[in-house]
PLY file of the C-alpha trace (Angstrom):
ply
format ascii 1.0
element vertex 434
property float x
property float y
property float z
element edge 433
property int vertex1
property int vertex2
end_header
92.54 117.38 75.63
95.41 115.93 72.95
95.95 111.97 72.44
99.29 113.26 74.06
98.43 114.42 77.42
95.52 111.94 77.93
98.24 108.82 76.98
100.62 110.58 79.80
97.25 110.75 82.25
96.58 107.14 81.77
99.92 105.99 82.01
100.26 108.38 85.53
97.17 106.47 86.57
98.83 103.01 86.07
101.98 103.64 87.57
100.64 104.92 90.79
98.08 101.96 90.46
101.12 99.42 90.37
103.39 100.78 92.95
100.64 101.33 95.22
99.23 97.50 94.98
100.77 94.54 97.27
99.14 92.26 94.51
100.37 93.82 91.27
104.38 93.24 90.30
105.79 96.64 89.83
107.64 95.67 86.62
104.08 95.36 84.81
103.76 99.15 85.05
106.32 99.10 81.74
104.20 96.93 79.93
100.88 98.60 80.54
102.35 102.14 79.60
105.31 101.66 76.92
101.94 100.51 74.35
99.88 103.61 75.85
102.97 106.13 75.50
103.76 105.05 71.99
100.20 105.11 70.82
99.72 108.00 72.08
101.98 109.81 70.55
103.76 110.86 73.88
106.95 108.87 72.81
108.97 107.05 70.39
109.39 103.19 70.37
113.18 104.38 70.21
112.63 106.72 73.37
111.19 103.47 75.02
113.77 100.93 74.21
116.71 103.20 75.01
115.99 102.93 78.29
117.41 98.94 78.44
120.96 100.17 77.28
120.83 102.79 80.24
123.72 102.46 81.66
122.28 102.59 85.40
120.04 100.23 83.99
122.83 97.56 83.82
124.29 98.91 87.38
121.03 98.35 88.95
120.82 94.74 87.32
124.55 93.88 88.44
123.93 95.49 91.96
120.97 92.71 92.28
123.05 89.97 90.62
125.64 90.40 93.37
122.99 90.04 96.15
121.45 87.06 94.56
125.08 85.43 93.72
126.09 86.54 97.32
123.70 84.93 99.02
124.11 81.74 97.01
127.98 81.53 97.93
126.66 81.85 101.78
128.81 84.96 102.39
126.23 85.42 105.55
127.01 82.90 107.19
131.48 84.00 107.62
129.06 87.63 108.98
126.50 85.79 111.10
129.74 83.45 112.53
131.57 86.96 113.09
129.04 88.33 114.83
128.29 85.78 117.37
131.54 85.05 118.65
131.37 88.50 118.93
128.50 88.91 120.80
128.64 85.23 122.53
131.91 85.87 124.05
130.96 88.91 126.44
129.40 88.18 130.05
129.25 90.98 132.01
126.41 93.66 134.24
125.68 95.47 131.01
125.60 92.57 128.65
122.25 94.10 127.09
124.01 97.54 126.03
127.08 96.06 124.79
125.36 93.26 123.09
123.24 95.67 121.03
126.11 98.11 120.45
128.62 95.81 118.80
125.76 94.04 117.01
124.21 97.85 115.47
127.63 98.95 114.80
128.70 95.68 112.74
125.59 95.40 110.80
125.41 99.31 109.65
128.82 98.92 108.47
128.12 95.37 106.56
124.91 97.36 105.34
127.27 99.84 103.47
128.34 97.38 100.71
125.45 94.86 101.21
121.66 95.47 100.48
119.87 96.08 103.98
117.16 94.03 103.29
119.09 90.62 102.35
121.72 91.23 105.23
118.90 91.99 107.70
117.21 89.00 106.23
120.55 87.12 106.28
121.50 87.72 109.96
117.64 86.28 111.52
119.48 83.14 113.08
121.92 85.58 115.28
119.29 87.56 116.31
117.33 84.81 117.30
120.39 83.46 119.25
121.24 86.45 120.59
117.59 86.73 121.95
117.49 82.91 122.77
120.97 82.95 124.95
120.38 86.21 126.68
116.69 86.76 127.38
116.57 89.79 125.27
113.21 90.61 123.21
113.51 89.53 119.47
111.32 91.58 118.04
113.43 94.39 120.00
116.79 92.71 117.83
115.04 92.83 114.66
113.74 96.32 114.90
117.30 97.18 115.55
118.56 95.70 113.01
115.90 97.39 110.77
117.16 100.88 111.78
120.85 100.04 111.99
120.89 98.31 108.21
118.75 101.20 107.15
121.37 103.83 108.43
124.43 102.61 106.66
122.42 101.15 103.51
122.10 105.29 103.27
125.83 105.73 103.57
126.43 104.85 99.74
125.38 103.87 96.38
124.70 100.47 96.30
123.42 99.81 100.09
119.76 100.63 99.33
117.79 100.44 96.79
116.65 103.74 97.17
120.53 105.14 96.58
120.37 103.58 93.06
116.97 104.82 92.04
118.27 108.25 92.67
121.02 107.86 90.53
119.12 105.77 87.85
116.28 108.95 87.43
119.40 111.58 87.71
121.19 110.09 85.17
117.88 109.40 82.98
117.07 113.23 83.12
120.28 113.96 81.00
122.21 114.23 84.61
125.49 113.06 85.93
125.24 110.16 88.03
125.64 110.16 91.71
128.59 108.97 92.67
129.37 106.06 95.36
130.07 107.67 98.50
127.94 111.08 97.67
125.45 109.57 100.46
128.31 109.83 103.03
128.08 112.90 104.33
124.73 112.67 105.60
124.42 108.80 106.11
127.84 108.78 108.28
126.88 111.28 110.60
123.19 109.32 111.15
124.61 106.72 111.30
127.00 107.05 114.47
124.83 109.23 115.62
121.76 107.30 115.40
123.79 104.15 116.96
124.59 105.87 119.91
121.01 106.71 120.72
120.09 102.66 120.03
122.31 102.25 122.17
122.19 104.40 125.08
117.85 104.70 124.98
117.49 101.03 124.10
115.10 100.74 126.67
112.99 102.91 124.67
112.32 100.38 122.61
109.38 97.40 122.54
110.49 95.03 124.62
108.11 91.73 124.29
110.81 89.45 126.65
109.10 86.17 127.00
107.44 86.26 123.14
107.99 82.72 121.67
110.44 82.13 118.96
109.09 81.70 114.88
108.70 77.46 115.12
111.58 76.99 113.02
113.91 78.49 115.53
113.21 77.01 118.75
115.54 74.09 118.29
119.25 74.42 118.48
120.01 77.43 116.82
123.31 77.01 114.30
125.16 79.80 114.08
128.20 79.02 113.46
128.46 77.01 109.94
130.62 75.56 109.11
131.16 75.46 104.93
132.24 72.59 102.70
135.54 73.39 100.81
133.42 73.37 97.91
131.07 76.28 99.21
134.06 78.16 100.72
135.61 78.16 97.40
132.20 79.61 96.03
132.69 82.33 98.93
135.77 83.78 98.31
135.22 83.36 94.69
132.39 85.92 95.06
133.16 87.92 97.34
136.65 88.51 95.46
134.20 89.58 92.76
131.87 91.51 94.12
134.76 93.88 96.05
136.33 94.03 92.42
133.57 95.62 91.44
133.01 98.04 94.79
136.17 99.07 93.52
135.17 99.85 89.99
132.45 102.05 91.21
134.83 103.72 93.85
137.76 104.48 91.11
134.76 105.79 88.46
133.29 108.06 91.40
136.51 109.26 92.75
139.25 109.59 89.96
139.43 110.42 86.31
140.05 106.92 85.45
137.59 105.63 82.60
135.53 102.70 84.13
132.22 101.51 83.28
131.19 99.31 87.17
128.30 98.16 84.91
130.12 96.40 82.31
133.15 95.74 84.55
130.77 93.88 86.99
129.88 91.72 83.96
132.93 91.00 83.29
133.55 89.51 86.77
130.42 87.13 86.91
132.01 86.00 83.30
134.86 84.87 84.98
133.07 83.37 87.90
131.24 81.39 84.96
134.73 81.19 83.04
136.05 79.56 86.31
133.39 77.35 86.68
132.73 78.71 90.17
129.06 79.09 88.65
127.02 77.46 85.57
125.98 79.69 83.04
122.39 78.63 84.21
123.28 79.71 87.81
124.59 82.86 86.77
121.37 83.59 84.36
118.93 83.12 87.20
120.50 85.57 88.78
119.31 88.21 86.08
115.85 89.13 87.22
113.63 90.41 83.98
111.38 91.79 86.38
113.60 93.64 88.05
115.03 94.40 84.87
111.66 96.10 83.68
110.70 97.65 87.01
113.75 99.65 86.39
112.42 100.41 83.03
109.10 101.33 84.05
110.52 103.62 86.33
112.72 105.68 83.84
109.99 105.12 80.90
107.62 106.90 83.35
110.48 109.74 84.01
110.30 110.48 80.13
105.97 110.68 80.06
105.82 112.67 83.03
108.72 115.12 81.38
107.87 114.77 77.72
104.00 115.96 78.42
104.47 118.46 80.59
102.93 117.19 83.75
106.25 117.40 85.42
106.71 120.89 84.67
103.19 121.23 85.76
103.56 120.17 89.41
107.22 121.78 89.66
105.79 124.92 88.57
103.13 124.87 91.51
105.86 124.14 93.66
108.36 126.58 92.11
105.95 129.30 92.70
104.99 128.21 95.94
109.30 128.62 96.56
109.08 131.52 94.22
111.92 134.07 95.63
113.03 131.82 98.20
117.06 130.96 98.10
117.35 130.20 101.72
118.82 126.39 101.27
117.78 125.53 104.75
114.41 125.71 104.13
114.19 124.62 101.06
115.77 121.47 102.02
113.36 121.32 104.73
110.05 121.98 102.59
111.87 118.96 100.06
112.54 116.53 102.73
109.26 116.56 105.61
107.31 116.25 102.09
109.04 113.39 101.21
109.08 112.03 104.98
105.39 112.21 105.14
105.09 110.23 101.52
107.60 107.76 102.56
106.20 106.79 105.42
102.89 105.60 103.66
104.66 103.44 100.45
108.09 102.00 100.19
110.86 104.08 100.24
111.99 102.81 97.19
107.96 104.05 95.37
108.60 107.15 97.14
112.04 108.46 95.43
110.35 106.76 91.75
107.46 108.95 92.30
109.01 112.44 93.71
112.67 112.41 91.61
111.63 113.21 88.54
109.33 116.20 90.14
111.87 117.65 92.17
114.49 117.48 89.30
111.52 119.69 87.53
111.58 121.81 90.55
115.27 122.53 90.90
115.12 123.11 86.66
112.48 125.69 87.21
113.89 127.43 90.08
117.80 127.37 88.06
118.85 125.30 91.12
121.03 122.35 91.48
119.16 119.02 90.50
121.49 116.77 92.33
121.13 118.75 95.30
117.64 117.92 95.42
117.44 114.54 94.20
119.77 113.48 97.33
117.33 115.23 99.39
114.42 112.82 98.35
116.65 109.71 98.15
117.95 110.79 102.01
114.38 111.04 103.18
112.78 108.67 100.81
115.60 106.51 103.21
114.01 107.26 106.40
111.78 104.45 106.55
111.87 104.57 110.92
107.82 105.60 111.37
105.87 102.60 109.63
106.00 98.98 109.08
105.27 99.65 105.50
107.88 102.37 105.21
110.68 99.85 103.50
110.81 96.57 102.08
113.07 95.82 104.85
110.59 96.38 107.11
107.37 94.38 106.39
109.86 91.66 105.59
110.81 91.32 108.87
107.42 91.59 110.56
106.23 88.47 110.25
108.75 87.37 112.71
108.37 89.86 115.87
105.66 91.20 117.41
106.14 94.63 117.01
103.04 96.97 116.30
102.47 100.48 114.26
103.14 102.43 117.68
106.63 100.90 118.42
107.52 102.48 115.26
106.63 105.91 115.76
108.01 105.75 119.71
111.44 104.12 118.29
111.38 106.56 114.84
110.90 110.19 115.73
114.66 110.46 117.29
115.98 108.92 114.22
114.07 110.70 112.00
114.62 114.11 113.28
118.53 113.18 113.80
118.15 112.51 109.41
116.16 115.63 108.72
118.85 118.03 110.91
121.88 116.29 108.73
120.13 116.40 105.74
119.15 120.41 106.20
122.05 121.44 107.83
124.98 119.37 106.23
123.47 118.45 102.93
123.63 121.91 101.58
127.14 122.78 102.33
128.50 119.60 100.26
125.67 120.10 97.10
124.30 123.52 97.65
121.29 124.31 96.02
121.69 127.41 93.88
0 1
1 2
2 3
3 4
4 5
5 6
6 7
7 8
8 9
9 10
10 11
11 12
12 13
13 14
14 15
15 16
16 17
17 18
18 19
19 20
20 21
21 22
22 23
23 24
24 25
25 26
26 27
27 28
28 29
29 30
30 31
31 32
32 33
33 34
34 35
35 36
36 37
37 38
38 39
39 40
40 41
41 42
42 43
43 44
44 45
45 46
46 47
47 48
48 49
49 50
50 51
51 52
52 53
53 54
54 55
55 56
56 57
57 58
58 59
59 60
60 61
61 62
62 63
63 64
64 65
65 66
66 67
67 68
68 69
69 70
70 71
71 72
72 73
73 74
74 75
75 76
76 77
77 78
78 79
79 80
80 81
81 82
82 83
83 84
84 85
85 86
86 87
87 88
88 89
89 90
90 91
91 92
92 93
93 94
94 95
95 96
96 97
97 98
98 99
99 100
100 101
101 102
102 103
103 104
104 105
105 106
106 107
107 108
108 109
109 110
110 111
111 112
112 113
113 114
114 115
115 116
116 117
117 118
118 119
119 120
120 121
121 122
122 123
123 124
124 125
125 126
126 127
127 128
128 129
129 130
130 131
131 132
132 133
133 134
134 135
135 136
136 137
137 138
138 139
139 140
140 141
141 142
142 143
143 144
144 145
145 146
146 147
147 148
148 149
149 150
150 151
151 152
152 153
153 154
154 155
155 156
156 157
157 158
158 159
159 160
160 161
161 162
162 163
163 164
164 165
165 166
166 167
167 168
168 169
169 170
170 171
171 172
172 173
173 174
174 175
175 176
176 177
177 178
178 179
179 180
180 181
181 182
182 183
183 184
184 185
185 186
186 187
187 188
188 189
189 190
190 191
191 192
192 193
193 194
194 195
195 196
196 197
197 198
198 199
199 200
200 201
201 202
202 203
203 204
204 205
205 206
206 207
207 208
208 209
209 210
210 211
211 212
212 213
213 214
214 215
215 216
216 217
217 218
218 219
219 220
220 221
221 222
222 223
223 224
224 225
225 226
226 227
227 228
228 229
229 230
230 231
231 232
232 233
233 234
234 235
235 236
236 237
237 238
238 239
239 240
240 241
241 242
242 243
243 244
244 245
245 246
246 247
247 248
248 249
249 250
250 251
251 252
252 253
253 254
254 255
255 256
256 257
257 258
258 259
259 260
260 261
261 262
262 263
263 264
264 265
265 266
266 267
267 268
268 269
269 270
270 271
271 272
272 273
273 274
274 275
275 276
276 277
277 278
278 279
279 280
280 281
281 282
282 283
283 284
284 285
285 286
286 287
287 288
288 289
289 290
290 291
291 292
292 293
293 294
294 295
295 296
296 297
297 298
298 299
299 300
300 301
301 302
302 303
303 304
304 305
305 306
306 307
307 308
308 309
309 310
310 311
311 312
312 313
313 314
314 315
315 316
316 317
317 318
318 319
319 320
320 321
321 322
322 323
323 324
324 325
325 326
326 327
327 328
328 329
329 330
330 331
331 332
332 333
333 334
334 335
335 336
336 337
337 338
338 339
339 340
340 341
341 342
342 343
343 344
344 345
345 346
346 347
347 348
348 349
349 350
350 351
351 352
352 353
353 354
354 355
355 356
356 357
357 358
358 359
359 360
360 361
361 362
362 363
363 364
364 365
365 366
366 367
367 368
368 369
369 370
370 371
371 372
372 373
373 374
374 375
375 376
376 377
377 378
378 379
379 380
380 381
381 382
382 383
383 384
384 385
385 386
386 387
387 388
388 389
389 390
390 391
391 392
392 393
393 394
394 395
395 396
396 397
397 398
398 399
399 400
400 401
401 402
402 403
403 404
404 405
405 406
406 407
407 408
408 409
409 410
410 411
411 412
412 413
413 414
414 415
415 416
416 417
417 418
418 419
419 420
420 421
421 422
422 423
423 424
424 425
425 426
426 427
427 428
428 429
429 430
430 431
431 432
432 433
């Protein structure tokens, strides 16, 4: 065995071993295998490096800046005012269905431009209201909300984390990137389709009426906040931002127009700073270096598993395996119940690190389309319905309901069959494979 392939072994070994542990920060994985690649021979201290002026890198690290900055400027609390007037305003015999069907709707479509997990976070005190004023099961709210923020995070580039990986290995395999609404034409169709089945079978789903509220929401719940001028400056300061830079990333996708979002979306938290609508130690704390090297990690990994051959390895098994076969429907099947099963074990967001870079391999070794098949793994890496441990946005919001593993597969299944027909059947006529 070469120094080569035994360096690319261990550093396998210690990637798995880091997204795989609740106790181990995924951004160490960079710093235990950059020392073991370059030792090893596997890679150049240039090839590791390179990876920070990446330029999905710098998206991924703006993309997380907004969230942080966003939630600072208390843009949830204009969406959680929104959506209880909304909901608070409508008394009627079906007050249940139309509660839950206005409050799904709103927060997949908020979902589409915010991360799911900090707007699901974000909107706890309406569901908790919503639950508290109408007798209606919290832990039944929140597991909504789980699904509904899950569906339109998948509608485009920046509304799950899982969406930006995809691009950020794509691009890092010498690809084009994906582009912001490329997610669309499966996540739209899930997305309606999947809230009309919340909606209409919502008594399918655990219903713990009488559970006591978390402690620190059995007072008076405020949901209707009222900001200082001060803060609501900060808020439409940021938000102005942040849609500046939506735009950026809709004008690079869709026209010919030469736009970097990356370093446009710096140059809109410079004015922010320039503005004074945030100090420049505000603004830094914002720029997570372990996010910053989990990123890394990932694409550092991309380059051993490539570089040694163990990609080609793996995507040769399962080249053969598809050896002869062009039939895109079941290919796309094979790709995404594989990925289903994974995903529903680790994060969705370990799952599309850990399977893009094989079934770019794949698609290279069959002379099919890579992109077709990376948005197959980032659509079902998405599909985080069957476990609690399927998405961060999930065991984040456990702690607060009382939902068990079984709710999960009872509620998932319909959704998750709804996401594997769009993805076979729809997926391949936008990005066919061959």
């Amino acid at each position: 065995m070469s120094l080569s392939i035994l360096g690319a072994l261990i550093c396998t070994i210690i990637f798995l071993t880091v997204l795989s542990s609740s106790k181990i920060p995924n951004f160490v994985a960079f710093f235990l295998m950059a020392p073991v690649a370059i030792y090893s021979g596997l890679l150049e201290v240039s090839d590791v490096t390179s990876r920070f002026s990446q330029n999905a890198v710098h998206l991924l690290m703006v993309i997380g800046m907004f969230s942080s900055l966003l939630g600072m400027a208390h843009v949830d609390v204009p969406i959680s005012n929104f959506l209880a007037k909304v909901t608070g305003s409508y008394k009627g015999k079906n007050v249940e269905t139309v509660l839950l069907g206005v409050f799904i709707i709103m927060a997949g479509f908020f979902s589409w431009f915010l991360q799911n997990n900090y707007l699901t976070l974000s909107l706890l005190p309406v569901m908790f209201a919503m639950s508290k004023k109408y007798n209606i099961s919290h832990s039944k709210i929140i597991m909504m909300a789980m699904y509904a923020t899950t569906l339109g995070g998948s509608c485009t580039l920046i509304g799950t984390n899982t969406n930006t990986y995809a691009t950020a290995i794509l691009e890092g395999a010498g690809y084009a990137p994906l582009k912001f609404f490329d997610f669309v034409y499966t996540g739209l169709p899930c997305l309606l389709l999947g809230a009309v089945f919340m909606v209409m079978a919502h008594k399918i789903f655990p219903d713990y009426k009488g559970e006591e509220l978390p402690e620190e929401y059995r007072g008076e719940i405020d949901t209707t906040k009222a900001l200082t001028p001060e803060e609501h400056k900060r808020m439409v300061a940021t938000t102005a931002a942040f849609l500046a830079f939506v735009a950026s990333l809709i004008i690079a996708s869709s026209t010919d127009i030469k736009i970097q979002p990356a370093i446009f979306g710096y140059g809109m938290m410079g004015l922010l700073m320039l503005f004074k609508i945030y100090t420049p130690k505000e603004l830094i704390k914002t720029a997570s270096p372990n996010f910053l090297f989990q990123v890394a990690g990932t694409l550092t990994f991309v380059q051993v598993i490539s570089k040694s051959g163990i990609s080609d390895y793996i995507g040769g098994i399962i080249a053969n395996a598809l050896a002869g076969q062009t039939n895109m429907y079941i290919i796309s099947a094979i790709l995404f119940f594989g990925t289903l099963i994974l995903t529903s074990l680790i994060a969705n967001s370990t799952c599309v690190q850990l399977l893009g870079p094989i079934a770019i391999t794949v698609a290279e070794a069959l002379g099919a389309n890579p992109t077709a098949f990376i948005l197959t793994v980032a659509v079902a890496s998405s599909c985080s319905f069957l476990t609690p441990m399927a998405s961060a946005t999930n065991y984040m919001l456990i702690p607060y309901t009382n939902l068990q593993f079984k709710d999960f597969i009872k509620a998932g299944i319909p959704l998750a069959i709804m996401n594997a027909l769009a993805c076979i059947f729809l997926l391949p006529q936008f990005f066919p494979y061959f």
